[in-house]
Structures are given as structure tokens and as C-alpha cells.
C-alpha positions as CSV (number, residue, x, y, z in Angstrom):
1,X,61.4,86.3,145.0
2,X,59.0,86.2,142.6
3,X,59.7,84.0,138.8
4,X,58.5,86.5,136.4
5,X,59.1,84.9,133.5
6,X,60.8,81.1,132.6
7,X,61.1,80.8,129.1
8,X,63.6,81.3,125.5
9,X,66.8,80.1,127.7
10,X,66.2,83.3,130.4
11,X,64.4,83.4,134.1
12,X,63.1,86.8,134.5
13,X,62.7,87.4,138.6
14,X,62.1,90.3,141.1
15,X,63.7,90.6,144.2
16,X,64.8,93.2,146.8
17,X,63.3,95.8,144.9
18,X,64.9,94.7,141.5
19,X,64.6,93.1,138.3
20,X,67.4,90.2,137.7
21,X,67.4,87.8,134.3
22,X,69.7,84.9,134.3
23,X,71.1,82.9,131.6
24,X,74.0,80.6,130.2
25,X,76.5,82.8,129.5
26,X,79.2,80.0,129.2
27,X,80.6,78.5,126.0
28,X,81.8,74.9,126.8
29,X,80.7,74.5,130.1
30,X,77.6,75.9,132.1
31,X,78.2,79.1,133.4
32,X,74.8,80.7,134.4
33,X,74.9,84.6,135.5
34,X,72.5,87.0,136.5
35,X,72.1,90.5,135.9
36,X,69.9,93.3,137.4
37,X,67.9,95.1,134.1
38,X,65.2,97.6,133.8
39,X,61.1,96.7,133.7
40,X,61.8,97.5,129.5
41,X,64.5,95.3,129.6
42,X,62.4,92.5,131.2
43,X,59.2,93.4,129.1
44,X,61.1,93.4,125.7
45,X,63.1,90.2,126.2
46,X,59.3,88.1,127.5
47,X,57.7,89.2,123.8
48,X,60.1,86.6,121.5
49,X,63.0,84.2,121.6
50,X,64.8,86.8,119.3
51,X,64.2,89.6,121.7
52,X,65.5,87.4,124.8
53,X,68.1,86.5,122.6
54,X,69.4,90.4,121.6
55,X,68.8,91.5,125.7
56,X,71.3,88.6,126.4
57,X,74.0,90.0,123.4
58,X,73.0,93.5,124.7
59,X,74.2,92.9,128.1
60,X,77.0,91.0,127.4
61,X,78.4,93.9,125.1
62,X,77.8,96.2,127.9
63,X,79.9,94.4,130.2
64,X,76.8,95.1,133.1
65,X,77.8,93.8,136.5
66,X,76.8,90.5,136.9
67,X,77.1,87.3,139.9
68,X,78.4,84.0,139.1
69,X,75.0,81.5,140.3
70,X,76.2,78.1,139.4
């Protein structure tokens, strides 16, 4: 696994051939989920808090499959 990126609330990382962000998708409580994305995806949301923030909205709204990793 390889941390491609820490930063504006997402962890960008590469494994097993893919691309995966993770974030807080919870409202009260902590629920952090991860998400496979494309290299776009994961070059977009490194350039500015806003674009990390509209990747996370995007991918929400798209309802992408997604694992539960805390």
C-alpha cells in the first residue's frame, strides 16, 4: 500500500492495482469509508480542500460502493 496523499480530511492510497480515498462520511459519530476512484479522481481532489471536498459530495451522490474501515 502505498499513502498517496494525507491531506483536506481525505487519505489518497494505491493498492491491489487500485486507487481508494477514505474519509468521514459520518454525521454524529465517526464513520470512516473508503472508496475505489479513478487516477482523475485522485489528482483533482490533491489540488485544493474545495476539490477534496466536491470528490467527497460527488461520491456520496453517486452512491459508489464503498467498505466500512472503522
Amino acid at each position: 500500500m502505498d499513502i498517496l496523499f494525507a491531506k483536506y480530511g481525505i487519505n489518497i492510497v494505491r493498492r491491489d492495482g487500485g486507487i481508494f480515498v477514505s474519509f468521514d462520511a459520518g454525521g454524529i459519530v465517526v464513520q470512516m469509508i473508503e472508496i475505489e476512484i479513478t487516477e482523475e479522481e485522485s489528482l483533482k481532489a490533491q489540488k485544493s480542500e474545495r476539490d477534496a471536498y466536491e470528490l467527497i459530495i460527488k461520491l456520496q451522490n453517486e452512491k459508489r460502493p464503498y467498505k466500512k474501515i472503522r
